[in-house]
N, C-alpha and C positions, 0 to 999 in steps of 0.2 A: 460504526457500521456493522449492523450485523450480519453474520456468515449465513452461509444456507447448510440447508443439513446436506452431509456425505450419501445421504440414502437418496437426495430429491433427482427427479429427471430433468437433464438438462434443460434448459428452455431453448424453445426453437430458433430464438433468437441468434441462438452461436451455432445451429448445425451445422450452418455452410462452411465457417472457420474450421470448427473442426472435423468435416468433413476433408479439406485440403487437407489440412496438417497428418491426420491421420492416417490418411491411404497408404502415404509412403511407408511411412513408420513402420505399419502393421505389414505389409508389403515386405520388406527387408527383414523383419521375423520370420515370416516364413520359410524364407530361402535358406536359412540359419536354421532352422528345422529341420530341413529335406538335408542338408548336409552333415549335423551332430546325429539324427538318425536316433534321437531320444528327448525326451523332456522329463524335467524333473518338477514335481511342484513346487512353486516360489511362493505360495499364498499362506497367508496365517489361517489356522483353523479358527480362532474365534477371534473377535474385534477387543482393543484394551479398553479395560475398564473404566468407565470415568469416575472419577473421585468424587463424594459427594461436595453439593455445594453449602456456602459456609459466609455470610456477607461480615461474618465478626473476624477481626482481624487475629489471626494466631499467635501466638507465643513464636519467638525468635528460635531457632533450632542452634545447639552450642556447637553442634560439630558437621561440619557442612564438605560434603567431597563431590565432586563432579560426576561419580559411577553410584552413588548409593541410591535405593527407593526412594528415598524421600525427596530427591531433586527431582526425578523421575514422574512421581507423581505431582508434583507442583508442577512440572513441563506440562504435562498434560490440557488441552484445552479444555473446557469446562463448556458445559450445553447455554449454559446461563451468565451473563456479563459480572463481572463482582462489581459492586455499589461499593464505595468506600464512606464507611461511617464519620461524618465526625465530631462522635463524641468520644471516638477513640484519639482524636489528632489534637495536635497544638495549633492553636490559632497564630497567624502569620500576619507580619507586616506588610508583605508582599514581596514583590523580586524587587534587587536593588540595581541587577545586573537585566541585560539586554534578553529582553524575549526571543529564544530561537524557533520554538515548537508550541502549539498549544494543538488539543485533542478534546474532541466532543465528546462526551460522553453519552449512553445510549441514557434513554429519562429512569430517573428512579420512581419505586412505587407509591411514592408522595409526590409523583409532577415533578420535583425540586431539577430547576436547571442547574448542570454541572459539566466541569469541564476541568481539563487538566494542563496544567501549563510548564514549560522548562526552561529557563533561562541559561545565560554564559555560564555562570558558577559551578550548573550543575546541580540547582536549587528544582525541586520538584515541590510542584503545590496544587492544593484540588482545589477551585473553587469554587461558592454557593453563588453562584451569580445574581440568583434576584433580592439577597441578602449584598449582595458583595463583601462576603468575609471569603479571605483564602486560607489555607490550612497545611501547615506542613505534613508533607504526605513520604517525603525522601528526598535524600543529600547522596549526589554521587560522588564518591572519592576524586574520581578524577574528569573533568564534565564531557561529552562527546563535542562531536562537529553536523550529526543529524543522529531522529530518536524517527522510532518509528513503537506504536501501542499496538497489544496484538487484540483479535476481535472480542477475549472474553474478558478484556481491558485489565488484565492481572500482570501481564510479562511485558518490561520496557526492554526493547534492542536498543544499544547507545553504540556509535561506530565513531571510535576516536584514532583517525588515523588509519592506519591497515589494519586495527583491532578491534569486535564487534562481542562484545560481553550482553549477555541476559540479566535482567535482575526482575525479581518477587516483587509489586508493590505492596502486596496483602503484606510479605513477612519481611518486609526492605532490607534486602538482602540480594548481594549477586551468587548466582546459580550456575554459574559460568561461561569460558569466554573462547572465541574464534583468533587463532593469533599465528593461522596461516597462513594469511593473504599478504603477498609482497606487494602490494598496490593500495593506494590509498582507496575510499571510500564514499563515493558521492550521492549514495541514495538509500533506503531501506522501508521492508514492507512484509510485514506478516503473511503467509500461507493466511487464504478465510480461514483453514480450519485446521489452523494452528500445527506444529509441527518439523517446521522450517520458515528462517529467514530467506526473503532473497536481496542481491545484494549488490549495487549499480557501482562495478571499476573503471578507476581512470585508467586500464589498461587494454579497453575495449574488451572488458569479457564482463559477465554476469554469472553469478558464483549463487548457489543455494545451498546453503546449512542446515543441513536436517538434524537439529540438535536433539531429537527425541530418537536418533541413530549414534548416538554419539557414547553410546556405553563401550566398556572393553571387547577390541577385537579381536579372535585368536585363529582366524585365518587371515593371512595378509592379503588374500585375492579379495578379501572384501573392505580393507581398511580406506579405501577411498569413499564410496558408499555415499557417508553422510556429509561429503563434500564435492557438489557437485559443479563443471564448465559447462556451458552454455556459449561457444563461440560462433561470430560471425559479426561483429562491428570491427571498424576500421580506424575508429578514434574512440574519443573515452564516450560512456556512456554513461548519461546524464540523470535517466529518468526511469522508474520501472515502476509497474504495477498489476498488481493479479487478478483475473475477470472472478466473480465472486464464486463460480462452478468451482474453483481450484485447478482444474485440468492445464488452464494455460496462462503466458502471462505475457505483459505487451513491453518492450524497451524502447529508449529512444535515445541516438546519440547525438553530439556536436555536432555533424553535417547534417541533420537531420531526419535521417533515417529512423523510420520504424520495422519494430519484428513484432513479430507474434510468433510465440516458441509455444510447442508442446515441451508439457515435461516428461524426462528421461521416464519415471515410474506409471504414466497417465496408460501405460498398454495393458493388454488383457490381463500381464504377468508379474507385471504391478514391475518392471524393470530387473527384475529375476533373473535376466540371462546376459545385461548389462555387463559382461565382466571387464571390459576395456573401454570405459567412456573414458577417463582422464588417460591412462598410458596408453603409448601405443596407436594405432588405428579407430577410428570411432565405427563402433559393431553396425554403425546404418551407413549405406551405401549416400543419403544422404540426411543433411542436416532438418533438424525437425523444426524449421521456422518458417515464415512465410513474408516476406518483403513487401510493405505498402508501396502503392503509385503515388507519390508525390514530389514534386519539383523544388519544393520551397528548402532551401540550403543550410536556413538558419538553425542554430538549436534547439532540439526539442528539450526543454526543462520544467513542462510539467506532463503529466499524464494523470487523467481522473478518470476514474469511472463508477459510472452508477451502479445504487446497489443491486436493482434488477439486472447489468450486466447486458442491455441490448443499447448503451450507447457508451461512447467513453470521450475526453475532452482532452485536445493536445492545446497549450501553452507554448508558443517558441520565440528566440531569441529578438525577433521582430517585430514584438512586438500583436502578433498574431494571435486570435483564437481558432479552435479549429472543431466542429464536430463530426464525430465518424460513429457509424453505424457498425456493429459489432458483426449482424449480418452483412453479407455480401463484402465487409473489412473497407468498405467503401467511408470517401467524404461527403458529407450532406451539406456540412456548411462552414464558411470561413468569415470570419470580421474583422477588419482593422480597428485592435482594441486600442494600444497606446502607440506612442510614436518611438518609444525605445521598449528597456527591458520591463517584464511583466515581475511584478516583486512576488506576488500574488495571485492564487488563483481557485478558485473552491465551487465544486459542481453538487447543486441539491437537488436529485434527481426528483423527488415526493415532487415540489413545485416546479421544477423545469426550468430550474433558476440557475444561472451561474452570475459567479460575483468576482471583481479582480480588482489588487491595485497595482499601481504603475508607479515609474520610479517619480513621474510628473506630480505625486501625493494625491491623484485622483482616486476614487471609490466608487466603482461602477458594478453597475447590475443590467443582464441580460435578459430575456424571458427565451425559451426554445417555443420557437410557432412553427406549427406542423400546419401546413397548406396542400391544395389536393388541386388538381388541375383537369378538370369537368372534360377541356375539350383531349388532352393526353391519356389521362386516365391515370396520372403518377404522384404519387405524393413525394412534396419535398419541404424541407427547414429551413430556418430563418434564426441566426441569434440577431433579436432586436433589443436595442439597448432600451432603457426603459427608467434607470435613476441613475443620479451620480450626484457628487460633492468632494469636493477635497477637502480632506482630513489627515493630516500631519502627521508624520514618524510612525507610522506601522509599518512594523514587520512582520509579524503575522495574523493570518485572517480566516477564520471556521465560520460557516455557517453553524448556526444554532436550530432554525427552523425556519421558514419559509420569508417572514417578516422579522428576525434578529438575528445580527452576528456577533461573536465575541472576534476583536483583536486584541493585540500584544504591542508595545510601542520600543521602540530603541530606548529608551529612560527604563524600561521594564514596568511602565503601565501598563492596565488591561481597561479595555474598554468593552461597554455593551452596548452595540447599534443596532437602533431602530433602522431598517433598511426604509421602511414607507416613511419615513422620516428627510431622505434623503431627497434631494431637488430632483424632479421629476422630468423627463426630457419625452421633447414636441414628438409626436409621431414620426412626423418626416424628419426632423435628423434622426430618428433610434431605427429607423428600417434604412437609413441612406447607406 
């Protein structure tokens, strides 16, 4: 998925979100003004440098410490996706162990489809899909329990347990790791533009590692900083994701509940006067989230959003799909997708596709129909289902493009589906 640049203007599409979010925020700065009776400037004089880009894989570095430049500079996001060669890599038998994660890659400048997959073991592999050779790309020492690829598809976050380590694909190598969290870890997801994880606890909080803060501190008023709380769920929280702006990002927990948080840094001061988020009192009078209307109880255990960032897709516990509008933070539209848990769930916003499977081993696909009502004057949505077939033992499922997905299977196959391949369904049941 690619990010958008730090420089572009928001799309109109999230004004209104964060128009709520922010008044308070900015609102309770103020007042913290009129009373310190000074301000200091928080802002960098110039923006860091990006490193140039490099699609050849480098030489392994022999002495690697968590504070030096050279991790520093490989933290760094990159403008441009790295391509992994491979005529750098060893060709692979495939995974022998159960596929957990598989990750899209954005197209290389030969077309060639590619995609990255991670099984139990801990076995990382890239593969040339319309070849089907896969390639050994990286072996984790110790394997996670979820991975999340960051946008310029160089740095893997792997969260094993309460511990969430970086690693280099270019230089496969861990870069270092998160080993504050007293809470286990159920979700993870790159900043668009790189920078920090964020990171879904079964402690009801949601934690953001700003690991390109994470050098030596020598005031202790700031040694919090690049570890950042985000309170306000009441049970664990299941699901998180960040709208492609970077300014905010959406959670969802067990009971259902959705937020949409601002982040602590998103103010004029870039979070500059923040001195007591974690101890003590939190510096805003109130919290910077904004609580959805809905009723439905069950889990929310997925959250997608497209990469334009004017819709996003909830998955829950019941089986349900859900579309919401990024403006107005509103639902456009609901489908009873399966009749238990949703295993799977993958939004292409370019065709306006969503795709899901079920524990039932079904394999469905959605189309988003936007309808306009002549005599109201309103437009509204519809996911109308449109294919399906059951297809055996996946676990995990990417769209590829509009008409192919790649899955993953419990045996640790990979498959490449034709979606218009898939049995076609009547009009009137795909709108019932």
């Amino acid at each position: 998925m690619l990010s958008a640049s730090r420089s572009a203007r928001h799309p109109a599409s999230v004004l209104s979100l964060h128009a709520s979010l922010v008044c308070n925020y900015l609102a309770a700065r103020i007042r913290m003004v009129v009373l310190t009776g000074f301000l200091a400037c928080g802002l960098s004089s110039c923006a860091p440098q990006i490193p140039a880009e490099s699609n050849d894989i480098p030489q392994r570095s022999k002495v690697v410490t968590q504070d030096s430049v050279g991790d520093q500079r490989v933290l760094q996001q990159t403008s441009r996706p790295w391509q992994p060669d491979p005529r750098y890599l060893t060709p692979s038998k495939g995974h022998s162990a159960q596929v957990i994660d598989i990750f899209r890659l954005n197209p290389a400048t030969d077309g060639s489809l590619r995609t990255i997959s991670v099984d139990r073991d801990g076995k990382v592999l890239l593969w040339m899909l319309r070849e089907n050779v896969p390639y050994e790309l990286y072996t984790l020492a110790s394997p996670g329990d979820t991975y999340a690829l960051s946008a310029d598809q160089r740095l893997l976050a792997v969260a094993r347990g309460t511990t969430v380590s970086l690693h280099s694909l270019p230089e496969h190598r861990q870069l270092g790791a998160l080993d504050r969290l007293a809470t286990r870890v159920n979700a993870l997801t790159f900043h668009p533009h790189g920078g920090s994880v964020l990171i879904a606890g079964a402690d009801g909080k949601v934690y953001r590692w700003k690991y390109l803060g994470n050098e030596v501190v020598n005031d202790p008023s700031e040694r919090n900083k690049p570890f950042e709380r985000y309170l306000g769920h009441a049970t664990v929280v299941s699901a998180v994701a960040f709208h492609p702006n970077g300014r905010f990002f959406l959670s969802g927990d067990w009971k259902g509940r959705l937020r949409a948080w601002l982040l602590y840094d998103s103010d004029l001061f870039e979070g500059g006067f923040d001195e007591n988020i974690f101890e003590g009192k939190f510096f805003t009078e109130r919290v910077p989230f904004r609580v959805a209307a809905r009723s439905d109880a069950t889990s929310i255990d997925f959250i997608r959003v497209s990469q334009d960032g004017e819709f996003f897709l909830l998955g829950t516990g019941g089986g349900n799909i859900e579309l919401w509008s990024t403006r107005g933070y509103k639902r456009e539209a609901v489908a009873q997708a399966y009749r238990g848990v949703i295993k799977e769930l993958d939004f292409d916003s370019a065709s306006q596709k969503v795709m899901g499977y079920g524990r039932d081993g079904m394999l469905k696909v959605w189309e988003i129909v936007r309808r306009e009502d002549d005599v109201l004057g309103e437009v509204f949505y519809e996911l109308v289902l449109t294919r399906e077939s059951r297809v055996p033992s996946i676990q995990e499922l990417s769209f590829l493009d509009e008409k192919r997905a790649v899955a993953g299977g419990v045996d640790g196959s990979m498959m490449l589906i034709q979606l218009d391949k898939l049995t076609e369904v009547s009009k009137d049941k795909g709108a019932a």
